[in-house]
N, C-alpha and C positions, 0 to 999 in steps of 0.2 A: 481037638487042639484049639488053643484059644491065643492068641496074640502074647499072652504070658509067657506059653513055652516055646516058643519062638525064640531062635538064638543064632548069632553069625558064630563062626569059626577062625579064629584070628590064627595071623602065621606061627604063631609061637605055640599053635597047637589046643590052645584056653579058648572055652567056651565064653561069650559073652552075649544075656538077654540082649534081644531087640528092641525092649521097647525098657524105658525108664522112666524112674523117678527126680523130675529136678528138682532140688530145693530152696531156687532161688527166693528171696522175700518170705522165706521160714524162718521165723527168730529161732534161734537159741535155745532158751527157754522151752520151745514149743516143738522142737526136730525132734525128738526121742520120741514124743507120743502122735506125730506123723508117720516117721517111721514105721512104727508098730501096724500103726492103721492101714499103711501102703501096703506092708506085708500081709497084711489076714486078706485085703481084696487081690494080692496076686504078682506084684512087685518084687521082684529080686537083683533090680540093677537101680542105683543108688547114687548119685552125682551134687558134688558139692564143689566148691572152690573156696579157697582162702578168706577170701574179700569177702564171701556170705557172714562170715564169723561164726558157720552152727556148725563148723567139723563135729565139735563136741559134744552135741546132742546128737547129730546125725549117728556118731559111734555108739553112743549108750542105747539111741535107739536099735540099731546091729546086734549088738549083745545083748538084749531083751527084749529081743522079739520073739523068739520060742523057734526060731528057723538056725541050724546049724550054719555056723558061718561061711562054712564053704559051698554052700547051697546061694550065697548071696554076692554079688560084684558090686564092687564100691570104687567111682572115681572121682578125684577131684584134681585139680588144673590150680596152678602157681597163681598167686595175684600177677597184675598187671606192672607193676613195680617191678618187678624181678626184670631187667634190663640188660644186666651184666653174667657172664658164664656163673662168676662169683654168688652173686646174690640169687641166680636161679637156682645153682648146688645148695645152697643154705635153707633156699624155701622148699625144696624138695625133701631134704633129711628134716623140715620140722613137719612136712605132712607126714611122711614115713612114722616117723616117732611119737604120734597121737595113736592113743588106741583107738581101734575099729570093732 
């Protein structure tokens, strides 16, 4: 067993890896073919935020990596702007609404 298959038990019953990938100071441009790379060395948990700007690559790299999507966990966190119940609901349904 190596540090990869290592995973907590969240209350809601979801397995989530222990250890992950962040992709802060990943352009854009460059997430998708990180991605992929993270996945072949052993990576299946995936962390991105708004304010990074790479949701977009992060997702393309998800969906062509050669790993069934449900084999992988992907999180990312509201910008920091989102202040108001208002504008945190708003930035939650535009991360929901990127594909992964």
């Amino acid at each position: 067993m190596t540090i990869f298959d290592e995973t907590y038990l969240l209350n809601n019953g979801v397995t989530m890896p222990r250890l992950g990938f962040g992709t802060w100071f990943v352009n854009n441009q460059d997430a998708a073919e990180v991605v992929r790379s993270s996945v072949k060395v052993g990576y299946r948990l995936f962390d991105t935020v708004q304010a990074y700007g790479n949701e977009a690559g992060v997702g393309e790299g998800i969906r062509t990596c050669g790993v069934p999507r449900e084999e992988l966990f992907v999180t990312s966190k509201i910008s920091a702007e989102a202040k108001s119940y208002e504008s945190a609901k708003q930035a939650i349904a535009d991360i929901l609404s990127k594909p992964a």
